[in-house]
N, C-alpha and C positions, 0 to 999 in steps of 0.2 A: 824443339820448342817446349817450353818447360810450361806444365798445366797449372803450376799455384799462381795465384791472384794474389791473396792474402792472408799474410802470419797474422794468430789470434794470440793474445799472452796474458797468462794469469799473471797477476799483479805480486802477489806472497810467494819468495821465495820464488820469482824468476827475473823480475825487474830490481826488486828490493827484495830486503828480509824483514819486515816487521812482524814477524814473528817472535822477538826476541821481549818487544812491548808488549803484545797479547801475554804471554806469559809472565811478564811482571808486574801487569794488571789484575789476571786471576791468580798470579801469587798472591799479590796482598791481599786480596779478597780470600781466599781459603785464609791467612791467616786472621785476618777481621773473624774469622768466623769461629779458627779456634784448630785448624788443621792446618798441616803442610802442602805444601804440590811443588813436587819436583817436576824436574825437566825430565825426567822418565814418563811421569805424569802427563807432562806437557804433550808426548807425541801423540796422545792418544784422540789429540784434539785437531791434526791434521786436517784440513782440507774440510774442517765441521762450521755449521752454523754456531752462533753464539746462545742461542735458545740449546742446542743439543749440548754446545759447550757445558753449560752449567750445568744441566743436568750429570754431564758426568762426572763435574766436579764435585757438586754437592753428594753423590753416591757413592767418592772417593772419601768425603769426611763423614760419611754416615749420616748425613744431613739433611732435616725434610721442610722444605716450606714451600709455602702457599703460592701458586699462580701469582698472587699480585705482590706476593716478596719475592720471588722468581724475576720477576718483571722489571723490579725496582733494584735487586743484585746485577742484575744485566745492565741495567742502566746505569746503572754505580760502576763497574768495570770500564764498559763503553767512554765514560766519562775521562777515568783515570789514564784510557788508549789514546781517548782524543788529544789530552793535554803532549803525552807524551809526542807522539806525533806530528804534533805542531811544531816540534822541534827540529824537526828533521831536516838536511841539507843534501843537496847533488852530491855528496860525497857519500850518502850510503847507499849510490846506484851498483849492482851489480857487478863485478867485471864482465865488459863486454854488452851488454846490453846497451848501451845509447849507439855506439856505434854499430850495433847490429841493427837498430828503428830507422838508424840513417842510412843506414846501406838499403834497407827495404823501400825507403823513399824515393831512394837516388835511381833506385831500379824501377820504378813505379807502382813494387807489389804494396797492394793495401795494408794497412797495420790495424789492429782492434785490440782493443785489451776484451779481458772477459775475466771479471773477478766478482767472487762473493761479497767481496768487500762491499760496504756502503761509506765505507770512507777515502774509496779510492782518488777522489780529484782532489781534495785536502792532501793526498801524498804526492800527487803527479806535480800539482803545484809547487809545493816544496822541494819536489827534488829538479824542478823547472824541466818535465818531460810530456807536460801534456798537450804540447802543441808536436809531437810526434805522432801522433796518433790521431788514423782518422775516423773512427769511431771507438765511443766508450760504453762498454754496457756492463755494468754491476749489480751490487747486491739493492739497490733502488730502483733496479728495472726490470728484474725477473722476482719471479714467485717459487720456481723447482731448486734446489739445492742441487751441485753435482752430485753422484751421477746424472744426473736428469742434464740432457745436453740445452735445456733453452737458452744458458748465457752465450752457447756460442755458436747454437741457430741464429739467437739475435742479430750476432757478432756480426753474422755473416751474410744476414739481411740488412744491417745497417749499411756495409761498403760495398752489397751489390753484387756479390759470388755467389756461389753455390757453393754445399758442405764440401763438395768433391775438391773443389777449387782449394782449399782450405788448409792449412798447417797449422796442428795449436803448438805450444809451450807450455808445458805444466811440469810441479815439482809433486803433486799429489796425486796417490793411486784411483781417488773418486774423478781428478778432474783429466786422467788418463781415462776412466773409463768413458766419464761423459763426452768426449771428444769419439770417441769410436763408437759411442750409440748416435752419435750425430753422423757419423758417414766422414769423418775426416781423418787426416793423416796426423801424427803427434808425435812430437819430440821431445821425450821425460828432461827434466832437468835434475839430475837427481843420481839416484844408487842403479843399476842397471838391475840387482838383484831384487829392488821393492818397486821400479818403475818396469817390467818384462814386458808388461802389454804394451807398452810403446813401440812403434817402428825402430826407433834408435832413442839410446839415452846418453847424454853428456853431462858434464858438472855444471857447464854454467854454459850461458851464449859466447863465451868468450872462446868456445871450443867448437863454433860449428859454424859455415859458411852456409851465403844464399845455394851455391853451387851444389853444395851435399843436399842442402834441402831439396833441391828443384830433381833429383833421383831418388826419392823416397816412393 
């Protein structure tokens, strides 16, 4: 008798990759500003707030300003994500992901997402996956950034488990570690060599069964 209840999943780069947009929002923005930002650049932003984002953009172009142009550059990015992502179709779901939420359904284990994101139902909608999911807790309903595990304490006060009970999904080494300072089990998605701390790491859902899970 297999102990998981419920799979949690980060949203970026396990369901979807809208990482591809984050980066060509704060691309234009470093170049508005007068500097480049490569995708080398870009990894360093991994699994960060947007508030920390900038900050290490701006100290990538040598760049200083004020709290309230801090505030108003983030909002100008955010802006330029949004539009982009309004764009978005069920065809840039992951391999394997919709039918891995359905297989969790069909079995009864509970599904959660847990992302930083605060644009995450704007994406679920558009990729028409948020009725797979039975509970959603983002970056509009916690306050800790991963590590800090409360998206997926939340996660897993929302559908009624306990941590133990609990399997996350994540493609980032913060939101691997927030997931084992929360007491649960974790499945990297990702490089085995930058995800270690995970129980087991695979490339995508399209590579791992309820069955492998439920012996973790």
């Amino acid at each position: 008798m297999s102990t998981i209840k419920a799979c949690i999943f980060d949203l970026d780069g396990v369901i979807v990759d809208t990482a591809v947009y984050h980066y060509k929002a704060w691309k234009r923005l470093a170049n508005e500003l007068g500097f480049d930002f490569t995708e080398e650049d870009n990894e360093k932003l991994k699994g960060v707030s947007r508030v920390r984002s900038l900050e290490i953009i701006l100290a990538i172009g040598g760049v200083t300003k004020t709290p309230a142009e801090q505030a108003e550059l983030a909002a100008r990015k955010n802006e330029w994500y949004v539009d982009m992502i309004s764009h978005m179709t069920p065809a840039e779901i992951l391999p394997g992901a919709k039918a891995f939420l359905e297989t969790c359904r069909a079995e009864g284990i509970k599904t959660a997402l847990g992302s930083a994101s605060k644009n995450s139902m704007t994406i679920l909608n558009k990729i028409g996956l948020a009725h797979l999911f039975d509970a959603i807790v983002d970056g509009n309903h916690v306050s800790k950034a991963k590590p800090d595990p409360e998206v997926f304490l939340k996660g897993a006060q929302a559908v009624g488990v306990t941590p133990a009970e609990c399997v996350v999904f994540e493609d980032a080494i913060a939101g691997v570690q927030a997931a084992i300072n929360g007491g649960m089990k974790v499945v990297g998605i990702g490089l085995p060599s930058v995800l270690a701390e995970a129980n087991i790491v695979v490339s995508g859902l399209d590579k791992i069964t309820l069955a492998e899970i439920e012996k973790l």
